[in-house]
C-alpha positions as CSV (number, residue, x, y, z in Angstrom):
1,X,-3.1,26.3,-32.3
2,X,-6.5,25.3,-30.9
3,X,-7.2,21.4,-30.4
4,X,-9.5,19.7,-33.0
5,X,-10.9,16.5,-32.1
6,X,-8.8,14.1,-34.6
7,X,-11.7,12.7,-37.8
8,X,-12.1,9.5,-37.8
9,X,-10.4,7.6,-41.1
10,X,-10.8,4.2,-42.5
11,X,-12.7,3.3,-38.8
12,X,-10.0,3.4,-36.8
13,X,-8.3,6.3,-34.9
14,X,-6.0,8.9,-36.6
15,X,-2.6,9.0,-35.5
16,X,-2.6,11.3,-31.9
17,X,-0.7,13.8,-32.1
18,X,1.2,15.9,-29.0
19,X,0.6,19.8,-28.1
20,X,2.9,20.9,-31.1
21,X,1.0,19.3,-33.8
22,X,3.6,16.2,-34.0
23,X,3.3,12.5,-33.8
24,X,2.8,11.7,-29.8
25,X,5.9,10.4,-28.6
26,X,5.9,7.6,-25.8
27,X,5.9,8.8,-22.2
28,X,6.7,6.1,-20.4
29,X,6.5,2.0,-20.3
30,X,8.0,1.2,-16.8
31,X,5.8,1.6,-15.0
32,X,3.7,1.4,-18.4
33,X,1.4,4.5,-18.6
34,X,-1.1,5.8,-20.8
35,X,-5.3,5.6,-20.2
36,X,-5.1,2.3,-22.6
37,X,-1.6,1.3,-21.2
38,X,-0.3,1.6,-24.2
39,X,3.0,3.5,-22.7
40,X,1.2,7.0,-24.1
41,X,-0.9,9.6,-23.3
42,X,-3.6,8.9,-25.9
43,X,-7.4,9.5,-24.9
44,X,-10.6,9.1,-26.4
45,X,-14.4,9.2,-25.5
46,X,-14.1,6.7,-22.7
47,X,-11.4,8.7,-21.2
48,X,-13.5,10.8,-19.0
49,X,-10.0,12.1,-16.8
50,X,-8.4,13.2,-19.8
51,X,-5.0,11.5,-19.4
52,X,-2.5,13.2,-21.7
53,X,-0.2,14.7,-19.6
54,X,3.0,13.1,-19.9
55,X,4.6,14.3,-16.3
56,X,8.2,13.6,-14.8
57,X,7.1,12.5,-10.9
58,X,8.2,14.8,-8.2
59,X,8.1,14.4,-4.5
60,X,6.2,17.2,-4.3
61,X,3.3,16.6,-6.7
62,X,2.9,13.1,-5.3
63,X,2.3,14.4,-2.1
64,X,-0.2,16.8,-2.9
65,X,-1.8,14.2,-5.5
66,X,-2.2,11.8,-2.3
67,X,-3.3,15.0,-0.9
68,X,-6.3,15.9,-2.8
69,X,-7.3,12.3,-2.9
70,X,-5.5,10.1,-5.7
71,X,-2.5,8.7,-4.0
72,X,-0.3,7.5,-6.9
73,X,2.8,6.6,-5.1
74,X,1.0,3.5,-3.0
75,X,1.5,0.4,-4.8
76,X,-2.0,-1.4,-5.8
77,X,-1.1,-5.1,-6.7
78,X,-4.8,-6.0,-7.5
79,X,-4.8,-3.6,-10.4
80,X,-1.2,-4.1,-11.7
81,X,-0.6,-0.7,-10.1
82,X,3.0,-0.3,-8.8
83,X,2.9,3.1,-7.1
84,X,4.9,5.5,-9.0
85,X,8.5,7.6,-7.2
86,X,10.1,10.6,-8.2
87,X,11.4,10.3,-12.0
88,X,8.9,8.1,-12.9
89,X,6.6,9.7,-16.3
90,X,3.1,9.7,-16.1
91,X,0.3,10.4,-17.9
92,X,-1.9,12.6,-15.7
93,X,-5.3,14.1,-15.7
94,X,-5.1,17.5,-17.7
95,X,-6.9,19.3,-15.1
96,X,-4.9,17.9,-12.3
97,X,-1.8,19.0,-13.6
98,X,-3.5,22.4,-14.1
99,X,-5.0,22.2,-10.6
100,X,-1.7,21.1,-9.4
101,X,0.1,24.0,-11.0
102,X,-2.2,26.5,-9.5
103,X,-0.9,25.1,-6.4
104,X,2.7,25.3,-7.4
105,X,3.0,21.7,-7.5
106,X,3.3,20.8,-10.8
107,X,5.8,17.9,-12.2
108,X,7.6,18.9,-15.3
109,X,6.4,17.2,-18.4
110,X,7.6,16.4,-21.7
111,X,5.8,18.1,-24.4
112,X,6.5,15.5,-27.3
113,X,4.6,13.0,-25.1
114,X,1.9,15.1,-24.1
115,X,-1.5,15.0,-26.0
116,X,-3.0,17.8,-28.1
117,X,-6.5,17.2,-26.1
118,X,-4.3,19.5,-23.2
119,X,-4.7,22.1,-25.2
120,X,-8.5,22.2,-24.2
121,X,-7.7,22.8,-20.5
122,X,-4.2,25.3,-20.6
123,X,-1.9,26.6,-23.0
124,X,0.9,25.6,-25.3
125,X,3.1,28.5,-23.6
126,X,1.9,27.9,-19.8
127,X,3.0,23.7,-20.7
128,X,6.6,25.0,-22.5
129,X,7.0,27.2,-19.4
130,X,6.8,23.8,-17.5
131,X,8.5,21.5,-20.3
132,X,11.4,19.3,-19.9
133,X,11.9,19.4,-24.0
134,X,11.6,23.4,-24.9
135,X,12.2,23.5,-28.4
């Protein structure tokens, strides 16, 4: 299935959907997630990162997150930033998670929580080879 940005319907936002065409399940709300902190991996325009990645925090991917420059696991109190540990879900950058799993460093992730806009950067098999939630 190839990713169609969502039309727009009454002016406000279709419902998101996740990479297999479904309503976009929560990822996580503690520590609450999501580009608009909305606990979800929604995006839009203003999401230049592309946030929809809904990923289960390893030890391992936040060290070689802090690595290539976005440490996610210090807390940051001025931005209401706790620092994330291993277990906690996320919603990552599509192309880190894809640069991260050309590393082999990629966190799992839950494909009901993960936004159809991934589909623009890898593919629904490479992100069920990954998936905590294989149908």
């Amino acid at each position: 299935m190839a990713y169609r940005e969502p039309e727009e319907r009454g002016g406000g936002r279709s419902p998101s959907l996740n990479v297999l065409g479904e309503p976009l399940a929560v990822c996580g709300t503690t520590p609450l997630t999501g580009f608009f902190r909305d606990g979800c991996c929604n995006t839009g325009p203003e999401d230049r990162g592309i946030h929809t990645v809904c990923a289960v925090m390893t030890a391992d991917f936040l060290a070689f997150s802090a690595y290539v420059g976005n440490d996610l696991s210090t807390p940051r109190p001025e931005f209401g930033f706790p620092g994330l540990q291993p277990g906690d879900r996320w919603c990552l950058c599509a192309a880190r998670w894809v640069q991260a799993l050309e590393a082999g460093a990629a966190p799992k992730l839950v494909l009901a929580a993960t936004h159809i806009a991934t589909l623009r950067l890898t593919s629904l098999d490479v992100l069920k080879a990954h998936a905590l939630d294989v149908n």
